[in-house]
C-alpha positions as CSV (number, residue, x, y, z in Angstrom):
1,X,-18.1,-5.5,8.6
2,X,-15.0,-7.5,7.6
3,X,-11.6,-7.5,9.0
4,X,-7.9,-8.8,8.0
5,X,-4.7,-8.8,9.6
6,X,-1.7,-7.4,7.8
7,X,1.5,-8.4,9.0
8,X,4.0,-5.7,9.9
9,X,6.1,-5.2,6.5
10,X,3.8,-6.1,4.0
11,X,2.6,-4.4,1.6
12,X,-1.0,-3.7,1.2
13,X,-3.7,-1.6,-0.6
14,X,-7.6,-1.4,-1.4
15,X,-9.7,-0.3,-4.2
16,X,-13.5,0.5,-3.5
17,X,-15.9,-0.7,-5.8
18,X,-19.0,1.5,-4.3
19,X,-20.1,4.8,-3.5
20,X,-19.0,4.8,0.4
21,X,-16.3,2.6,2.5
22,X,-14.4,3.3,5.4
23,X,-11.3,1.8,6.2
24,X,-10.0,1.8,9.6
25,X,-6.5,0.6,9.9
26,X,-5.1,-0.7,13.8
27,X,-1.6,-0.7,14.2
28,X,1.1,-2.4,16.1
29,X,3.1,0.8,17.2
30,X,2.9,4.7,17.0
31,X,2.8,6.1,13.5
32,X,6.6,6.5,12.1
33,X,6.7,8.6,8.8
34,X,10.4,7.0,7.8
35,X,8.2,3.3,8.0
36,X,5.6,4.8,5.5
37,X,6.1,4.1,1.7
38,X,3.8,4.2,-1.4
39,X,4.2,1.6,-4.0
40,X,2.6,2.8,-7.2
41,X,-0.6,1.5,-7.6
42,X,0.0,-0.3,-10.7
43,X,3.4,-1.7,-10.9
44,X,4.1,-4.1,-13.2
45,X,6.6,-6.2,-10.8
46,X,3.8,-5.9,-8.6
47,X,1.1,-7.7,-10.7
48,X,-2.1,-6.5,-9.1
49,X,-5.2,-6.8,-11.3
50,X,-7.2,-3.7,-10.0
51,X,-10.3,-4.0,-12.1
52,X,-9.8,-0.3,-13.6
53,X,-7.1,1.4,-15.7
54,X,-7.8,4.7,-14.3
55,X,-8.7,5.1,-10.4
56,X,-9.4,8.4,-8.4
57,X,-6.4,8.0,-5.8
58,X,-5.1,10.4,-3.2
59,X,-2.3,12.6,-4.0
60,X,0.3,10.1,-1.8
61,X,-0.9,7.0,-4.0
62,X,-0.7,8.9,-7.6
63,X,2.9,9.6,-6.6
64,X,3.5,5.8,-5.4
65,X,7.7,4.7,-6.9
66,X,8.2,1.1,-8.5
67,X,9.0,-2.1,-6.6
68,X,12.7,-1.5,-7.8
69,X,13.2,2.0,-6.4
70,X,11.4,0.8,-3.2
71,X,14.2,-2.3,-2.7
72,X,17.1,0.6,-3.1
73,X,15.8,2.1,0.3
74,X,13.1,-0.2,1.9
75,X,11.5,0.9,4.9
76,X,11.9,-2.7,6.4
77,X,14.5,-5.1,6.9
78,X,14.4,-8.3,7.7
79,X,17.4,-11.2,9.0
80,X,17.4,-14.3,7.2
């Protein structure tokens, strides 16, 4: 059993490598559709080297937008 601690805002994903995981995620509030996105999985401005070119993903993650299109509406906003 592992754990890791995602900050509130960051993006994040998995890819399984065997035949059975479970992922349980804990989060700091009640769930909020308008605070969920989907990146696309393989996003070049991303830059994740998944170790496959052709995953078996849920029907939300196939239908993941670009980094670019996320920035024109993001979900977070931060003060700098």
């Amino acid at each position: 059993m592992k754990q890791m601690y995602v900050p509130p805002g960051f993006a994040h994903g998995f890819a399984t490598l065997s035949e059975v995981a479970e992922v349980q995620y804990k989060c700091t509030g009640f769930y909020t559709l308008a605070s969920e996105s989907t990146l696309a999985w393989n996003d070049p401005d991303v830059g994740v080297k998944w170790p496959y070119t052709d995953p078996v993903l849920s029907k939300r993650d196939s239908q993941g937008m670009s980094w670019p299109q996320y920035l024109r509406n993001p979900a977070f906003h931060y003060e700098q």
